[in-house]
C-alpha positions in Angstrom: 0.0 0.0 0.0 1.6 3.6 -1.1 2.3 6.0 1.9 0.0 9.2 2.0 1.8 12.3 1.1 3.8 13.8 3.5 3.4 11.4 6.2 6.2 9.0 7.6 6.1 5.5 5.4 6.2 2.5 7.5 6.3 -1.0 5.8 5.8 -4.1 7.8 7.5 -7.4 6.3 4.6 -9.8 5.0 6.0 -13.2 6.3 5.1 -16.0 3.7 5.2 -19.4 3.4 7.7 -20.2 1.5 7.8 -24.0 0.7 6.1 -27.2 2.0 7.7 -30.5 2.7 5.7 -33.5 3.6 6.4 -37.1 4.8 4.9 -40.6 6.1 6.1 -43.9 7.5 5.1 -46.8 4.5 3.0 -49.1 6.7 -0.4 -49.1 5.9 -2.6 -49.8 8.8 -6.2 -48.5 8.0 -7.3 -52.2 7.6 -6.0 -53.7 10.2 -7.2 -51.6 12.9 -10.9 -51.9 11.4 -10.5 -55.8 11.9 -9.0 -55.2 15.4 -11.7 -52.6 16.1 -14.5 -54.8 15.1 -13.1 -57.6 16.8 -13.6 -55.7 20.0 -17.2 -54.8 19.7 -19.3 -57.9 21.2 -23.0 -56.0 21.0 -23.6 -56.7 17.0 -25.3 -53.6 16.9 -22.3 -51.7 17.9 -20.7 -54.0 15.3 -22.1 -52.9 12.7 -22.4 -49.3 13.4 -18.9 -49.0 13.7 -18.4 -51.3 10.5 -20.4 -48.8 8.7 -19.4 -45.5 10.2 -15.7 -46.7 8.9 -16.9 -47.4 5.4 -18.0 -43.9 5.7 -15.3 -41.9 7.0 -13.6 -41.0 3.4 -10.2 -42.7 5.0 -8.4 -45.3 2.6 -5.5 -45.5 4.2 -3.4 -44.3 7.4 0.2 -44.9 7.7 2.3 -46.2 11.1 5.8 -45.9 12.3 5.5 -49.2 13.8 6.4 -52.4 11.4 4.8 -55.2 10.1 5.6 -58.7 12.3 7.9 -60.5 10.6 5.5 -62.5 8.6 4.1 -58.8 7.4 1.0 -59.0 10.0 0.2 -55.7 11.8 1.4 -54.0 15.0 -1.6 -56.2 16.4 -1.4 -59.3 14.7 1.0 -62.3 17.1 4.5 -60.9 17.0 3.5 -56.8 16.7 3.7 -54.2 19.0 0.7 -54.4 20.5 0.5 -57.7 20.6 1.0 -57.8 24.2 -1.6 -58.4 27.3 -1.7 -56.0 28.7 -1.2 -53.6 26.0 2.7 -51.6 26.4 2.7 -48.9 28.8 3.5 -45.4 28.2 7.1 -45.5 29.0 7.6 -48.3 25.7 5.7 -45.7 23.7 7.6 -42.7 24.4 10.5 -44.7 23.7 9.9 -45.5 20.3 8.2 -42.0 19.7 12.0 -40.5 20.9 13.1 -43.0 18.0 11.3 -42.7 15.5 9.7 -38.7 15.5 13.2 -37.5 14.7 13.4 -39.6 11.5 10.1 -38.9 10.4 10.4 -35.2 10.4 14.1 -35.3 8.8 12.4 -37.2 6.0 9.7 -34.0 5.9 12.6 -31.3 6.1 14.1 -33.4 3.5 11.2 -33.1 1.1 10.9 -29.2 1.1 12.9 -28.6 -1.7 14.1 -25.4 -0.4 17.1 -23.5 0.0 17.8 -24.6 4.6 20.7 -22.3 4.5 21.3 -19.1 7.1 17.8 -21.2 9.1 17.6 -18.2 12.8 14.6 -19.9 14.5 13.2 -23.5 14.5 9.8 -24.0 15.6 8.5 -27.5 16.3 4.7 -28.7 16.8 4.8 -32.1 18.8 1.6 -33.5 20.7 1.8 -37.3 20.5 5.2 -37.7 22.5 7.5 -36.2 24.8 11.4 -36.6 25.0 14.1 -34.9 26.1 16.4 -33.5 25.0 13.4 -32.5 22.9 12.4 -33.2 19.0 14.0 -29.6 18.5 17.3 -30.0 20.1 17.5 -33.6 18.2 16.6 -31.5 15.0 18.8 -28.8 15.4 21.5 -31.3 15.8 21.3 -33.5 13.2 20.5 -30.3 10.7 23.8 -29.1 11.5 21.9 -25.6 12.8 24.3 -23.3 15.3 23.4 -23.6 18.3 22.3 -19.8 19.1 19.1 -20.7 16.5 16.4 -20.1 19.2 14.3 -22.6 18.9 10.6 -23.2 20.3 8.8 -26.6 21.4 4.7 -26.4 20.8 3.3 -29.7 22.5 -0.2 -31.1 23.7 -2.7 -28.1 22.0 -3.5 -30.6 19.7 -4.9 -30.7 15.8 -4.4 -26.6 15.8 -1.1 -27.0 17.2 0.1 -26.5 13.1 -1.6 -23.1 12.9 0.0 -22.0 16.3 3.4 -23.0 15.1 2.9 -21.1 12.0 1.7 -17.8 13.2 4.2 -17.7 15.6 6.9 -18.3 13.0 5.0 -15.5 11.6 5.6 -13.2 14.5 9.2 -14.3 14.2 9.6 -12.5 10.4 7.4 -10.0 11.6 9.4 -9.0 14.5 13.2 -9.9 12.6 12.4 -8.8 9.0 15.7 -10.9 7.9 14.7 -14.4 9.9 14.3 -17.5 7.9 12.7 -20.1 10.3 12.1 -23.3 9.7 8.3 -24.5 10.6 8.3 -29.0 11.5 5.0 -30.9 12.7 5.5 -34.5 13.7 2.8 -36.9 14.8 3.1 -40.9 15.6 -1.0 -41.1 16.9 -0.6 -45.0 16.2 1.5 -45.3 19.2 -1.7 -44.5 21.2 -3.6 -47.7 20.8 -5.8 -47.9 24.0 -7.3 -51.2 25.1 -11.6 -50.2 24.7 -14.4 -52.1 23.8 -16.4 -49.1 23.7 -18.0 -47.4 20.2 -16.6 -43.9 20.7 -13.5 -44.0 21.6 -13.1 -46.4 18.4 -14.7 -44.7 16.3 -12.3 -41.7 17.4 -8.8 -44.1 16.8 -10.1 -44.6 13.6 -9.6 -41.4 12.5 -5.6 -41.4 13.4 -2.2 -41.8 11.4 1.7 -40.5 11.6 2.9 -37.9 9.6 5.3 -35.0 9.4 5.5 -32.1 7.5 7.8 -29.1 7.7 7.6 -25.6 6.3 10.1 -22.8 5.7 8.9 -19.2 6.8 10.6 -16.1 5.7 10.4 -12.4 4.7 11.1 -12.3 0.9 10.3 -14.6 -1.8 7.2 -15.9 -3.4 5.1 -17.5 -0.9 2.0 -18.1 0.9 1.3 -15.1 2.9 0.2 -15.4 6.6 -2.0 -12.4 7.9 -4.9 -11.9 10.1 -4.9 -14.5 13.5 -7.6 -16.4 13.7 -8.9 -17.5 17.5 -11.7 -18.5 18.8 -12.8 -20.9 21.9 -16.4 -21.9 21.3 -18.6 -21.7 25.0 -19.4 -24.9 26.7 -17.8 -27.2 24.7 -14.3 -28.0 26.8 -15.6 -31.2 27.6 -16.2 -32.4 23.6 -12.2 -32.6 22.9 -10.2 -34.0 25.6 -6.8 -35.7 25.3 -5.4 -37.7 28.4 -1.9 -39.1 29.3 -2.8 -42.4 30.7 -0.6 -45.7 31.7 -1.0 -47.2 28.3 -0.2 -44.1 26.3 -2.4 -41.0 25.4 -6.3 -41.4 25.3 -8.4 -39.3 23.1 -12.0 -38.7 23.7 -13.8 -37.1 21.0 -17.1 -36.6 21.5 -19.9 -37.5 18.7 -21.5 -33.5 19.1 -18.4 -31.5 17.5 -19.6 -31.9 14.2 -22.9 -30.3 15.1 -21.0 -27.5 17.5 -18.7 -26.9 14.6 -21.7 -26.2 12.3 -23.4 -23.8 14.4 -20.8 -21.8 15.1 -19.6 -21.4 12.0 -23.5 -20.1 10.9 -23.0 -17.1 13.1 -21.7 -14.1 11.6 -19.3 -13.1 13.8 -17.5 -15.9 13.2 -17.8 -15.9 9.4 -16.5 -12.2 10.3 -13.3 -13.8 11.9 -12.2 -16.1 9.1 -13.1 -14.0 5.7 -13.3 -10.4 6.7 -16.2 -10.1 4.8 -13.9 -11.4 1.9 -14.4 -13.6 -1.0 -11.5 -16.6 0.2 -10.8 -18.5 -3.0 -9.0 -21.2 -1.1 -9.7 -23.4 2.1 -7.3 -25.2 4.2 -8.9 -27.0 6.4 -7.6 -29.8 9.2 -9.0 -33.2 7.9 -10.2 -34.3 11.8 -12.6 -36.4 9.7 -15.0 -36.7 7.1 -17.9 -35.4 9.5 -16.2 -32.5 10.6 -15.5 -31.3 7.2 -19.2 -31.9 6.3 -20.2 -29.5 9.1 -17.8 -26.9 7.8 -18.7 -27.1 4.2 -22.5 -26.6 5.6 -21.7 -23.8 8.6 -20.1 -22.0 5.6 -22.3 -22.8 3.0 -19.6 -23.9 0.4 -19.1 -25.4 -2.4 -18.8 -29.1 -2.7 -15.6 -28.9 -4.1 -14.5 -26.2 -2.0 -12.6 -28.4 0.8 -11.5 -30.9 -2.2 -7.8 -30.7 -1.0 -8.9 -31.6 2.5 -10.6 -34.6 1.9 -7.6 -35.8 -0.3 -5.9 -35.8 2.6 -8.3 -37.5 4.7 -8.6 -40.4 2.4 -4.9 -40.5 1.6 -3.4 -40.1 4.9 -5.9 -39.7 8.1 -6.2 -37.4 10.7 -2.8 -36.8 11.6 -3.1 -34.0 14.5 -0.9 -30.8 13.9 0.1 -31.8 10.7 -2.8 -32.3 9.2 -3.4 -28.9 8.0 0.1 -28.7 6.5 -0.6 -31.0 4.2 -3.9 -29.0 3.2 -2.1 -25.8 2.9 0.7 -27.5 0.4 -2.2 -28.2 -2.1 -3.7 -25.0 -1.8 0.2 -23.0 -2.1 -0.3 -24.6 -5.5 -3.3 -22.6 -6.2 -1.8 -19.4 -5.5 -5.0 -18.2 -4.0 -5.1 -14.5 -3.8 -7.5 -14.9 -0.5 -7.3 -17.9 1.6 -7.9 -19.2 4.9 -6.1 -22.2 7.4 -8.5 -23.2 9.9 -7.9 -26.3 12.5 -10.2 -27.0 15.6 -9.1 -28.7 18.5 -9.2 -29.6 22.5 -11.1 -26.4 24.5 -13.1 -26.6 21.5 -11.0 -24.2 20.1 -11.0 -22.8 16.4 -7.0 -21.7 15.0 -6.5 -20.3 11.8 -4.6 -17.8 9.8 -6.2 -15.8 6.9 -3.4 -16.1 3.9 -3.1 -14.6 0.7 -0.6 -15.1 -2.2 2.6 -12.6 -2.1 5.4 -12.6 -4.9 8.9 -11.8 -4.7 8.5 -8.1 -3.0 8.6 -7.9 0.9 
């Protein structure tokens, strides 16, 4: 925007995202937790319920850190992971997250295809493990990074926990004009198998896979452009979204109502107010929690069926894989090069995160 005449010009930096790296383990378990799933469900009607809600869910595969048996059989088929009674405890989880997290999200910083030279800040977004030395000190390490890069550790917010590392990265430019800082979401949900016989909290470890994905945030460059915050905590609804640390690893409950909360909220016009202002968005990221919870924000919103198109590729490719879900999402969309967009995630509290983007060329 020019300056008016004869008055001081002040420029802020635009921070943009400036490429989008993605990565997950190559063992398919989608199937195999169905069978396991159904096989815990004695009542028949439950059974089949759950049988149908998962040919519904728009999920064709979800992808595990953990290996096949020997024979190729699943983490819970005789010789896997969780074949064990009872099931492994927290401690052998977090083991194998401290493992396996780092390797994952090297394979995402890997696949960014961008120039990881002169890197000033490194923010991670980790809620499905702890460890430390954390996942960013292990990062920093094996990236070679000096070690006065300040780096920041996001854990436990959840599926929004990828728009809160990316507006803060945003901050970052916004604050350092020159700062180049590398953005990494891991996930291993799979490690979180819990040991129910009970329709909900099935249905809700349906919905979960590993995945990483990494982005690089700077202050020049063509890019995705991150602007307006986007917070909201929706009243009486802590109790829909609730994410425990038990003795045989994290438990997720997920109630059946946040697709219908979702919806209404999204029908008021304040909150259509908050994501667009009053805009026209051209493109929608949108976390893939589930097929459900897209449906209630293509109908809150009043979209167009193939508005969340990229989102539900996701969903069917990959799963629901917490904080980097949305990554994923916003790679397809920095294809578009949409000149209005908007990243929205939703999460424990019930919370709504998001960041209202646009595209920005090679000026700062």
């Amino acid at each position: 925007m020019p300056c008016a005449p004869l008055e001081p010009c002040v420029t802020q930096t635009i921070p943009r995202i400036a490429a989008i790296g993605t990565a997950n383990p190559n063992h398919d378990i989608h199937n195999a937790f169905i069978e396991w799933a159904g096989a815990q469900l004695k009542d028949r009607r439950e059974k089949a319920i759950f049988n149908r809600m998962a040919s519904r869910s728009g999920i064709d595969h979800r992808w595990s850190v953990l290996p096949p048996t020997a024979e190729g059989g699943s983490p819970v088929a005789p010789g896997g992971f969780y074949a064990t009674d009872p099931l492994p405890p927290t401690s052998s989880r977090m083991q194998l997250y401290g493992e396996r997290a780092p390797d994952l999200a090297m394979d995402a910083i890997a696949a960014l295809d961008a120039d990881l030279s002169g890197i000033t800040h490194l923010v991670v977004a980790s809620c499905t493990g702890f460890v430390a030395p954390g996942i960013d000190q292990i990062l920093a390490k094996r990236l070679g990074l000096s070690g006065s890069v300040e780096r920041l550790l996001i854990g436990f917010m959840g599926c929004y926990a990828g728009v809160t590392a990316l507006r803060t990265a945003g901050h970052i430019v916004r604050s350092q004009p020159e700062a180049r800082v590398l953005v990494v979401t891991v996930e291993l949900s799979t490690l979180h198998l819990q040991p129910v016989d009970a329709l909900e909290p099935l249905l809700a470890m349906l919905h979960f896979g590993d995945g990483a994905a990494a982005a690089l945030v700077t202050g020049e460059g063509a890019g995705l452009g991150l602007g307006q915050s986007i917070v909201a905590t929706l009243p009486d609804s802590e109790a829909l979204i609730q994410w425990h640390i038990g003795d045989t690893g994290f438990a997720m409950h997920l109630s059946g109502a946040v697709p219908g909360r979702i919806e209404a909220a999204l029908k008021e016009p304040e909150m259509r107010a908050l994501l667009t202002g009053n805009e026209t968005i051209e493109g929608w990221a949108v976390h893939a929690g589930g097929r459900t919870i897209l449906d209630a924000v293509e109908a809150g919103l009043d979209l167009p069926k193939d508005a969340l198109a990229p989102s539900r590729q996701v969903l069917a490719d990959f799963g629901n894989m917490s904080s980097a879900t949305l990554l994923f999402a916003l790679k397809a969309l920095m294809a578009n090069k949409p000149k209005r967009g908007v990243a929205l995630a939703f999460g424990p509290g019930l919370a709504a995160e998001g960041l209202r983007l646009h595209w920005v060329d090679d000026a700062r």
